[in-house]
N, C-alpha and C positions, 0 to 999 in steps of 0.2 A: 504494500500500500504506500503509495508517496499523496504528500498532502503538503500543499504551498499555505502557509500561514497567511503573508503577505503583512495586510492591518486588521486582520479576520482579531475576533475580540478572544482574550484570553479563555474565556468561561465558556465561548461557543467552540475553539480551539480544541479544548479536552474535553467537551461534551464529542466530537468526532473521534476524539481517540478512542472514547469509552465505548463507543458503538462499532468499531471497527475488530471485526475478527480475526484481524491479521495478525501473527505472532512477529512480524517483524516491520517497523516504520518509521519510513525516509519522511523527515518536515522540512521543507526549505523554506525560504527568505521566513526565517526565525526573527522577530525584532522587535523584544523585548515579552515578549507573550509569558507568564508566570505559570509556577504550579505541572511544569509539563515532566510527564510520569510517573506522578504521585501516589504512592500505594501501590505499584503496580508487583506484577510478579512473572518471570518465566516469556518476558517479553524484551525486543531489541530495538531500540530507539536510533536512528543516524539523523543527528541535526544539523543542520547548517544556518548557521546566522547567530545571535545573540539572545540567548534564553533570558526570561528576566527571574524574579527572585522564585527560590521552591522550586530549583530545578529539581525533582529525583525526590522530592521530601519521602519519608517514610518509604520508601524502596524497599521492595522483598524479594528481592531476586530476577529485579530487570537488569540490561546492560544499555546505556544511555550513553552514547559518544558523539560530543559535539565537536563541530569544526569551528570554531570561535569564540569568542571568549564568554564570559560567564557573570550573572551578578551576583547576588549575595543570598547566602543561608543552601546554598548547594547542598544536598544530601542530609537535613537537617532530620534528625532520627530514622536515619536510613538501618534498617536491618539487617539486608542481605544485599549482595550483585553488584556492579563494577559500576563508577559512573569519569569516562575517560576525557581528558579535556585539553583538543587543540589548541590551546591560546592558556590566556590569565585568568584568574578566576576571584572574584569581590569578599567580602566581610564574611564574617560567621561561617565558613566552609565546613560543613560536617559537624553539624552543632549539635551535639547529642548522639553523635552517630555511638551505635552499639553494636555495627558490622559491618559486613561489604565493606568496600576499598573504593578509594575516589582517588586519582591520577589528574597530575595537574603538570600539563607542558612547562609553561610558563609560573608565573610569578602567583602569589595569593595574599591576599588584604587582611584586614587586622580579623583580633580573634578566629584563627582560625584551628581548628580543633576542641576548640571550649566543650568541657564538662564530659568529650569525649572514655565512653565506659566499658568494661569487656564485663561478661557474664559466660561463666560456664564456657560451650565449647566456640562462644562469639567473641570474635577480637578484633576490631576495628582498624584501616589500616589506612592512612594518608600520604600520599605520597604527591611533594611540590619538587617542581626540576629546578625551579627559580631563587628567588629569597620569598621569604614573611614578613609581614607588619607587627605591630604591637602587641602584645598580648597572645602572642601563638602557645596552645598548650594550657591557656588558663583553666584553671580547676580541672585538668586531666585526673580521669579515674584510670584509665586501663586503654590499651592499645599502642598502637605503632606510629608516629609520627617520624617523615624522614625528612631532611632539606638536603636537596642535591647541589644547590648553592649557583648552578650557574649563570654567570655572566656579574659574577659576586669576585673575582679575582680571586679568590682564596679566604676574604674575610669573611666576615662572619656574616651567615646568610639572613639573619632577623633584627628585629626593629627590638623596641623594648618590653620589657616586663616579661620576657618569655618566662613560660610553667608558673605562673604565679600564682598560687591556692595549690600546686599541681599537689596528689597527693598518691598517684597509682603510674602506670604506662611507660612509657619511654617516649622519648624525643633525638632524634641522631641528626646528627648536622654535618654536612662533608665543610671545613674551613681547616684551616691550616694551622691556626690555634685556638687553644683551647677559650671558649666565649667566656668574659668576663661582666662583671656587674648584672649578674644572673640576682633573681628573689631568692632569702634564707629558704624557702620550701624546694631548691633543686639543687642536687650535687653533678658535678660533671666532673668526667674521665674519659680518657681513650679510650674507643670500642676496642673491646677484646674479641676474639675467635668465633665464640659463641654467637655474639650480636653480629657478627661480621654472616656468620652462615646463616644467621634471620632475616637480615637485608638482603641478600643476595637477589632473591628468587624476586623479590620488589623491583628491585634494579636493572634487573634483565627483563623485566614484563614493562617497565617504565620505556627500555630501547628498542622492544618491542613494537609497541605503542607507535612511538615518537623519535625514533632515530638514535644511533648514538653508542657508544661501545663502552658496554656494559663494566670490562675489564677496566678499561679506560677510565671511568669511575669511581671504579669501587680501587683502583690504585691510588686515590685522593687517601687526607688525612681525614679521621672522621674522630667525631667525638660524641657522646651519649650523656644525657640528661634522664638523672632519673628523681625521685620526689628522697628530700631529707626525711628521715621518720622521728629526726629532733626537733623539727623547723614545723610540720606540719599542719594545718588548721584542723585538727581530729577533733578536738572538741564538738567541732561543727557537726562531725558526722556518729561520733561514739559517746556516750556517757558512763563513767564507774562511777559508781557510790563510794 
């Protein structure tokens, strides 16, 4: 099924999608239309143009791959299925997400990964090729956050306050030294071995995607964030009498 957006209204947009029995659908001239995928499951989305906000919300096992860039709240409590993205992508990416994987070519705006949570055998998993804005990683519970840093020369791929509340998950950054003026709630070290065989299989799906030599990469210096359990805001989440 191919279906031209064009100025067709957001609400009349995904009412065609809802009616449409195709398991697989091409939208062209995308621009700005909200909400598109939402809920969906065991269905493949190819967009072209500029999704607006709620792309993929609540996703249960669709695969959403746009050819251009993206606005804000992408994959917001998304559960399950891939949502891939040729271009940059806006604020709140993956806000709540509690699985599936969202890929981002390019660069991604502040907050993104917030409140981000793993449950049982669900681990969420984010992966930006570019840098981050402020607040990447705020109140992380659980999952995988990677920054591939490129076109960051080596420094450091994020803006400020990254992990802040963070109190579960990881956060990996390819820069060349170790990021400093981090919040008391995150410690940072070298990836070791381990983390290095966790990213892997990310990083090759990342060149996959979007071009690019995987080795080449992952030869970079990378570093890992993970939550202080001295520093942590628990009170917030635990009570002892």
């Amino acid at each position: 099924m191919v279906i031209t957006a064009g100025t067709t209204y957001y609400q009349v947009l995904n009412e065609q999608i809802r009616a449409c029995a195709d398991t697989e659908i091409t939208i062209n001239e995308v621009y700005g239309q909200r909400y598109i995928g939402c809920g969906t499951s065991g269905r493949k989305f190819i967009l072209h143009g500029t999704p607006g906000n709620g792309l993929g919300q609540y996703n249960n096992g669709s695969v959403i791959e746009v050819f251009g860039n993206c606005q804000e709240a992408v994959g917001d409590t998304m559960n399950h299925g891939d949502i891939i993205i040729h271009g940059s992508c806006g604020d709140a990416c993956g806000y709540g997400m509690r699985g599936g994987r969202i890929f981002i070519e390019g660069d991604v705006g502040y907050r993104a990964g917030i409140h981000m949570k793993a449950y049982m055998e669900k681990s969420p998993i984010l992966v930006v090729g570019g840098q981050a804005g402020s607040f990447l990683g705020e109140y992380l519970a659980g999952g995988l956050i990677i920054v591939l840093g490129k076109g960051a020369n080596g420094a450091y791929p994020a803006s400020f306050f990254c992990g802040t509340g963070m109190h579960g998950g990881k956060i990996v950054m390819r820069c060349d030294e170790a990021p400093q003026g981090l919040p008391r709630q995150v410690l940072v070290s070298e990836l070791g071995v381990e983390d290095m065989a966790e990213i892997r299989p990310q990083v090759e799906d990342y060149c996959q995607f979007f071009g690019g030599n995987a080795e080449e990469i992952l030869s970079g210096r990378f570093y890992i964030l993970t939550a202080n359990p001295e520093a942590g805001y628990k009170q917030l989440y635990t009570f002892e009498s």
